[in-house]
C-alpha positions in Angstrom: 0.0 0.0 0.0 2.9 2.6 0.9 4.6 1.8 -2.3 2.0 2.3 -4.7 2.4 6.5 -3.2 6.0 6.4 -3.5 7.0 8.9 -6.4 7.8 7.2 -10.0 11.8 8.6 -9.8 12.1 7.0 -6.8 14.7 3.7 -6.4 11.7 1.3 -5.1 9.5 2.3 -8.3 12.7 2.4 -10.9 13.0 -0.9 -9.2 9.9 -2.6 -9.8 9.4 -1.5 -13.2 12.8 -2.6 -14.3 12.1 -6.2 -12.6 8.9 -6.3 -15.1 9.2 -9.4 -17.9 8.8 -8.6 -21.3 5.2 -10.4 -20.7 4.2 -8.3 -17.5 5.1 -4.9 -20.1 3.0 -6.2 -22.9 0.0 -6.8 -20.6 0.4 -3.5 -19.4 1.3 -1.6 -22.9 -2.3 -3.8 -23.9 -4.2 -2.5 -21.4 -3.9 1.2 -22.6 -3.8 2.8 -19.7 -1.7 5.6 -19.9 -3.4 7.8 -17.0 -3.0 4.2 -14.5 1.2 4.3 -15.3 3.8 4.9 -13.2 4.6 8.8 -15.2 2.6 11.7 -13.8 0.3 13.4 -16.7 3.0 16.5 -16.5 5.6 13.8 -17.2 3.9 12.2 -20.1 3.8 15.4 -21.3 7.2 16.2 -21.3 8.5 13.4 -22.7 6.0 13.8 -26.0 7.0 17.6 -26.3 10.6 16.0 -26.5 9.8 13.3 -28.9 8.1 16.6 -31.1 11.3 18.3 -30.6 13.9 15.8 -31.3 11.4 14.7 -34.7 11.3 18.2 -35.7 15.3 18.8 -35.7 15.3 15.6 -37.6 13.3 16.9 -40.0 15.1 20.2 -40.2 18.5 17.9 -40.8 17.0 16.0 -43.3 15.3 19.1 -45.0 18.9 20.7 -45.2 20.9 17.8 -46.0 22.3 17.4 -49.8 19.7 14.9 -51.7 22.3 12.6 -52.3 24.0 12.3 -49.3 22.3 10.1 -46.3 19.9 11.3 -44.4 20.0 10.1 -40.6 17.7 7.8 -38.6 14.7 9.2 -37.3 14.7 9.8 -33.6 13.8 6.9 -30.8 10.8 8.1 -28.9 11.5 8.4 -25.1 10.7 5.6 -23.4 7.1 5.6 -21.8 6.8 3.3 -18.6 5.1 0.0 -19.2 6.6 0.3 -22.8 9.5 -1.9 -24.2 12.3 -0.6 -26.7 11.3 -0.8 -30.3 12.4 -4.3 -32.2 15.0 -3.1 -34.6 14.3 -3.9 -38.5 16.0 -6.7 -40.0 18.4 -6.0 -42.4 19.7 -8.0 -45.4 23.1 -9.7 -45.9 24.2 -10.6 -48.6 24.2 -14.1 -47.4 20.3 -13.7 -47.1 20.3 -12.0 -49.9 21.6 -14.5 -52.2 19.5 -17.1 -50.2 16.7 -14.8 -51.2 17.4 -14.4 -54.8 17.6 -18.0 -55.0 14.4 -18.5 -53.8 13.0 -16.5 -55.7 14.8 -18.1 -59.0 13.0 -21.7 -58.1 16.6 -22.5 -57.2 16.2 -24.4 -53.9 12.3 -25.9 -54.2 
């Protein structure tokens, strides 16, 4: 009962939420509660203003940057309580590329 008042910067709650499987944070991201999670209203807040900032400084890079040069990665959001890091994409080898292209040419049916 006395922990569920304890502030969410504090040790106990940074604790608990970093004990959480990645089962126990899909059952929470599912039950779309953001109002019921361990961040104060002001503190979701603040992290989405940063996410708008850090996207629209991306977007000012990208905007400025030569059309044939690389542009760079859009920004992570902040990570929200209750919510795991983003999977990263899967990129191609050219082992799995080749694998792929054989495939593809009825090569190994």
């Amino acid at each position: 009962m006395f922990i569920e008042h304890l502030p969410p910067e504090s040790h106990t709650m940074t604790a608990l939420r970093n004990d959480l499987t990645p089962e126990q944070i899909a059952a929470q991201a599912d039950k779309g509660e953001p109002e019921k999670a361990p961040w104060s209203q002001q503190e979701q807040l603040l992290a989405a203003t940063v996410d708008a900032v850090r996207r629209l400084e991306w977007t000012l890079i990208c905007l400025n940057v030569d059309k044939k040069s690389k542009r760079p990665d859009p920004p992570e959001p902040m990570r929200r309580p209750g919510a795991g890091p983003r999977k990263k994409k899967a990129t191609l080898t050219k082992t799995s590329a080749n694998t792929l292209f054989e495939l593809l040419q009825g090569g190994a049916a």
